[in-house]
C-alpha positions in Angstrom: -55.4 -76.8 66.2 -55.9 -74.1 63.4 -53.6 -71.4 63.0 -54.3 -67.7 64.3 -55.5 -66.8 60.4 -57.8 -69.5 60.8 -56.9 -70.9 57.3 -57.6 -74.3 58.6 -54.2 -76.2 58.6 -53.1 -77.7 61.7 -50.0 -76.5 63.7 -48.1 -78.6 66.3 -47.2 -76.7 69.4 -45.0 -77.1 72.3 -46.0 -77.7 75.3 -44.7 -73.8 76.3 -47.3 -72.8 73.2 -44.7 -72.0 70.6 -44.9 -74.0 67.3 -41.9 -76.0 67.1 -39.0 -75.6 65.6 -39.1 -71.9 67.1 -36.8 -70.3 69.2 -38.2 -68.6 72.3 -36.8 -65.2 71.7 -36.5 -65.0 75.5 -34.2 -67.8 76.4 -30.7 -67.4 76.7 -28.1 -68.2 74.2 -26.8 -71.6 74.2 -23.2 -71.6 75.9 -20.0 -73.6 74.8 -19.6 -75.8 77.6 -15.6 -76.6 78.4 -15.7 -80.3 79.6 -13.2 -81.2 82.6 -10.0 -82.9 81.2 -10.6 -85.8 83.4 -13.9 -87.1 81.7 -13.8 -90.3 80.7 -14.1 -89.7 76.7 -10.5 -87.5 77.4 -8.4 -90.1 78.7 -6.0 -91.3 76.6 -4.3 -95.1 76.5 -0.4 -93.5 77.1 0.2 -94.9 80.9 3.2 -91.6 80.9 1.1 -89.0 78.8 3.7 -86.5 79.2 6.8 -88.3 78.1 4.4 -89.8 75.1 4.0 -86.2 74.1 7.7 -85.5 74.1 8.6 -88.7 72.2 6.2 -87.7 69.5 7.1 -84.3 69.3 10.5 -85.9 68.8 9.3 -88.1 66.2 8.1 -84.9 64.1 11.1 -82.9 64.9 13.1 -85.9 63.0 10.6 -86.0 60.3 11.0 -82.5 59.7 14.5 -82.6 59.7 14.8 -85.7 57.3 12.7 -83.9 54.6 15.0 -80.8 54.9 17.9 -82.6 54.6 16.3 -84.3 51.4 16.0 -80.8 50.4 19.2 -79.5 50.6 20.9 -82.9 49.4 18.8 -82.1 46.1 20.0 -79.0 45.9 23.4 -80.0 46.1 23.3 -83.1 43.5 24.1 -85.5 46.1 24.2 -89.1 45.5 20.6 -91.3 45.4 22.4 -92.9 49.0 21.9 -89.9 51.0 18.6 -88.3 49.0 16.7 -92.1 49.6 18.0 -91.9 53.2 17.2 -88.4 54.5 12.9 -89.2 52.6 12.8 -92.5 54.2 13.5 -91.1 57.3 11.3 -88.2 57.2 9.0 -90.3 56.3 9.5 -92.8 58.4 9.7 -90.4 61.5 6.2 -88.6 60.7 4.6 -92.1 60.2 6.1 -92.9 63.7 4.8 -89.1 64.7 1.1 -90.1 63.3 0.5 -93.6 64.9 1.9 -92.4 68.1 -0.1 -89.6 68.6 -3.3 -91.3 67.3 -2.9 -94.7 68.8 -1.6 -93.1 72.6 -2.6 -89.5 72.5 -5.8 -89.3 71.0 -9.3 -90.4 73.0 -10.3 -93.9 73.4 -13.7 -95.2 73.0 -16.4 -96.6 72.3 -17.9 -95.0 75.0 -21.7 -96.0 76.5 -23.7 -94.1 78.6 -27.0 -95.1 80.2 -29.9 -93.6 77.5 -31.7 -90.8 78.7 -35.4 -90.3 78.1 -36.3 -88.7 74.8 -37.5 -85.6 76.2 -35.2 -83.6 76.6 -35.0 -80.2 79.1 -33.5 -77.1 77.4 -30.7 -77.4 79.9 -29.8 -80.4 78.5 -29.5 -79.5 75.1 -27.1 -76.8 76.2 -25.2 -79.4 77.6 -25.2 -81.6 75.0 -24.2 -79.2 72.7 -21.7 -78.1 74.6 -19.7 -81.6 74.9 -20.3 -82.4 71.5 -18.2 -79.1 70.5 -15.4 -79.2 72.8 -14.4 -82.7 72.4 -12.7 -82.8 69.2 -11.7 -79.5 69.5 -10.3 -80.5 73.1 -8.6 -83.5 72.0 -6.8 -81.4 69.4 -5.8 -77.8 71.2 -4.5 -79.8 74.6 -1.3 -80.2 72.1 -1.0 -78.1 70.0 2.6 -77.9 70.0 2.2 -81.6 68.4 0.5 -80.7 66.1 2.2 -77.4 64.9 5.4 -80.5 65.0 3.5 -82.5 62.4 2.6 -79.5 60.6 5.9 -77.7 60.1 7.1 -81.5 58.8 4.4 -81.6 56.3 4.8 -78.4 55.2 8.7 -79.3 54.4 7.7 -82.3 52.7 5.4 -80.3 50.8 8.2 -77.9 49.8 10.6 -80.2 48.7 8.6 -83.2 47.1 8.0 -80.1 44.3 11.6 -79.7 44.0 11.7 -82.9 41.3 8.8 -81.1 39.5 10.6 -78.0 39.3 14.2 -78.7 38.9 15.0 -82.1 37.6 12.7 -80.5 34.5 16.1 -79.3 33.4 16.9 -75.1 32.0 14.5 -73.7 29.9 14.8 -74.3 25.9 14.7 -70.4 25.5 15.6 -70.2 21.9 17.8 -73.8 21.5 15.1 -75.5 19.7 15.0 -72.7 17.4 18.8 -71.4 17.2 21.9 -73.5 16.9 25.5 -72.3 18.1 25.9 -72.1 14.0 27.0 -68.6 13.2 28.5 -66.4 10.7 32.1 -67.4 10.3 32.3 -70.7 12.4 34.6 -72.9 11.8 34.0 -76.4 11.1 35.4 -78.7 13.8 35.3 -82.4 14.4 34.4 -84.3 18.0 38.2 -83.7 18.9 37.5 -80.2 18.7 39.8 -80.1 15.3 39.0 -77.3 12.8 38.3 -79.5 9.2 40.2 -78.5 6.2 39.3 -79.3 2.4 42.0 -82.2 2.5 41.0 -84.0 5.7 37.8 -85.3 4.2 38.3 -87.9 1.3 35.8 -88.0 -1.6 32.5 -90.4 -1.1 33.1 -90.1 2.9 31.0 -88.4 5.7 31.8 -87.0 9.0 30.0 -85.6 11.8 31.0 -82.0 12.9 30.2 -78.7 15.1 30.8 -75.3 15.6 33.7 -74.8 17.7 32.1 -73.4 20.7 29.4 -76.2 20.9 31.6 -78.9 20.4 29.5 -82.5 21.0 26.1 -80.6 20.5 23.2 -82.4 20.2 21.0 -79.5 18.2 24.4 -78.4 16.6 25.6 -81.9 15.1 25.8 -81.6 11.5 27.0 -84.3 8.8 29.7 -82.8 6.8 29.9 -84.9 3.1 31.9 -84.8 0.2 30.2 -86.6 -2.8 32.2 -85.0 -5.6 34.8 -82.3 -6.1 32.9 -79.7 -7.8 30.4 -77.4 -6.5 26.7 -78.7 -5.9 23.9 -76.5 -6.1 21.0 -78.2 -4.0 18.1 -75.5 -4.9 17.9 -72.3 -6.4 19.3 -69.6 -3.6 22.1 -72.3 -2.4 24.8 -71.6 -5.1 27.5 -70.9 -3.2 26.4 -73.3 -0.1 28.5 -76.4 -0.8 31.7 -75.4 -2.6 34.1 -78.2 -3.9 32.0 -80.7 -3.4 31.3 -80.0 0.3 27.8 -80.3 1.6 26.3 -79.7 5.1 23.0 -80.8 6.4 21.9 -81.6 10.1 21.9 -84.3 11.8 18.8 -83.6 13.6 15.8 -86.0 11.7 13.2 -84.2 11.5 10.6 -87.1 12.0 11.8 -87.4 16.1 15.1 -85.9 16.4 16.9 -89.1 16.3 20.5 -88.3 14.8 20.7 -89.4 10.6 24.1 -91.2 11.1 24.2 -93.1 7.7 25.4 -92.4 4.1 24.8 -94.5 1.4 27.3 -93.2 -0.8 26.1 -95.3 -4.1 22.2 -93.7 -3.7 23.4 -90.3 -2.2 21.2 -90.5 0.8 21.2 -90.4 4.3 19.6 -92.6 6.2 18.2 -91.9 10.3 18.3 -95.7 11.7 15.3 -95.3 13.8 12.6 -95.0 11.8 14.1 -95.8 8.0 13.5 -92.0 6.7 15.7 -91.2 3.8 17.3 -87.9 2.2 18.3 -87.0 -0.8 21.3 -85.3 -0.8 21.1 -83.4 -3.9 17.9 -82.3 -3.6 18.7 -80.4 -0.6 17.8 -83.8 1.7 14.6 -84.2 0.3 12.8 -87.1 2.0 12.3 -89.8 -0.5 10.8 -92.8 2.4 9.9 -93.0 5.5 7.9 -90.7 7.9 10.0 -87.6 8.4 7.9 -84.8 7.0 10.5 -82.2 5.5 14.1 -82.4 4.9 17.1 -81.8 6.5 18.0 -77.9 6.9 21.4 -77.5 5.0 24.5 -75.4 6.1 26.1 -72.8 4.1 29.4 -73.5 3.8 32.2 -71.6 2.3 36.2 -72.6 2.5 38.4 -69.5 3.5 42.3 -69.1 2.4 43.9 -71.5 4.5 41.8 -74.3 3.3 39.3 -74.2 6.6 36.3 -75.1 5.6 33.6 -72.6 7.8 29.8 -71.8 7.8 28.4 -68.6 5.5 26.1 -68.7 8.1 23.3 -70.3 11.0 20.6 -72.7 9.4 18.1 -70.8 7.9 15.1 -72.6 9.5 14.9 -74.3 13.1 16.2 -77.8 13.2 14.6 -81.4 14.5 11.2 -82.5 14.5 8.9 -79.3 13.0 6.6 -78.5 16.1 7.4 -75.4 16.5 7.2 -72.6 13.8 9.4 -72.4 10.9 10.9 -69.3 10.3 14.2 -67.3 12.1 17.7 -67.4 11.3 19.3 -70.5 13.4 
């Protein structure tokens, strides 16, 4: 059949004259049909739905409740006992929660129904239609207080599974990586917390030291040496730096950060024990071998009247491994 145009190209109708897959403008809208609760594809396989309903909402309540606790035992550094029991059983009471509601709660099926003929009336349609939106919708809104349960449980697990992510990262660097507790005027202590005079450190030996109000440090620790008994001038700039003898570098290798614990008094060097880098000590801890790729920042020192021997001042460039920018007074 030709089209009204008469262009020639065939166009299927309906049997009400309308080419299909067009709407009769005059027909009414297609209601939501609400099936009865009692159909068949509704019932569920709980023999007491009601009293399966409570024990799952009980079963989310716990789950819930486990993952808070998990919460505030992070929060208050409790031991791994209580932070393992509270998750397992949050997460052991939503599992329970889930396979309860979905195993007793939820439909069962298959279901088979006689097949219809394939024409269908426009009444039917509405019907169909109609079932096919309200049952999962049905199934789901009949309890909803479940599943606001399994919600509010999800949403603490959610909350406090980022607690790790957040906290256990440990404070901010701020300016540590750049800055050391060195400052103008510190004195010179040892891991005893013991200011270090001019006599406590014999000639040829080496001690580790730190400010006094960073005591134990690990961006502070310094090596404190005493090669000789006369001043040694590293560089131009660092005459005054290590006085009688008395040189400070830090202990921070600055290949990883690993801490440069060995002298080898008859080379002058220091050695870092992880990765083999050796320093010079008289050329301001020049790397001479291995892979660290500058040399160790040196301390100002200067020795006041009592015999204390105390920094001039912070390192004048950041410590460690050089990721970050060089420059700053540390």
């Amino acid at each position: 059949m030709s089209d009204e145009h008469g262009s020639g190209v065939p166009v299927n109708l309906s049997p009400g004259g309308r080419p299909l897959g067009q709407r009769d403008p005059h027909a009414s809208p297609v209601q939501r049909v609400q099936v009865d609760l009692s159909a068949p594809q509704f019932q569920v396989a709980a023999k007491n739905p009601k009293r399966t309903e409570r024990t799952t909402l009980v079963f989310f309540l716990l789950a819930l409740a486990g993952f808070a606790g998990f919460g505030a035992a992070y929060t208050q550094n409790a031991s791994n006992f209580l932070l393992g029991l509270s998750m397992a059983l949050g997460l052991l009471m939503f599992g329970f929660g889930v396979a309860s509601w979905g195993m007793f709660l939820m439909p069962r099926g298959p279901f088979e129904e006689p097949r219809a003929l394939m024409q269908t009336t426009p009444e039917e349609k509405r019907l169909f239609l109609g079932d096919f939106e309200s049952r999962g919708k049905v199934a789901i809104e009949r309890r909803g207080f479940l599943a606001k349960a399994m919600g509010a449980a999800a949403a603490v697990l959610g909350i406090v599974t980022a607690f790790p992510l957040i906290r256990s990262l440990g404070p901010l660097p701020k300016k540590s990586l750049y800055r050391t507790k060195w400052r103008k005027g510190s004195y010179v202590t040892d891991i005893n917390n013991r200011r270090v005079k001019v006599d406590d450190i014999d000639v040829g030996s080496m001690v580790t030291v730190f400010p006094q109000d960073d005591v134990g440090g690990a961006i502070s620790q310094t090596v404190l040496l005493h090669p000789q008994t006369t001043d040694i001038v590293t560089m131009t700039g660092r005459e005054t730096w290590a006085p009688q003898g008395f040189i400070a570098f830090s202990k921070v290798c600055t290949h990883a950060g690993c801490p440069v614990g060995l002298y080898e008094q008859a080379t002058e060097q220091l050695l870092c024990p992880c990765h083999q880098s050796l320093f010079d000590i008289y050329s301001g801890a020049e790397p001479v071998f291995g892979p660290a790729p500058r040399p160790l920042p040196q301390l100002p020192l200067y020795i006041d009247s009592r015999g204390y021997i105390r920094a001039q001042t912070g390192y004048d460039e950041p410590v460690g491994p050089g990721f970050w920018e060089r420059g700053g007074t540390t």
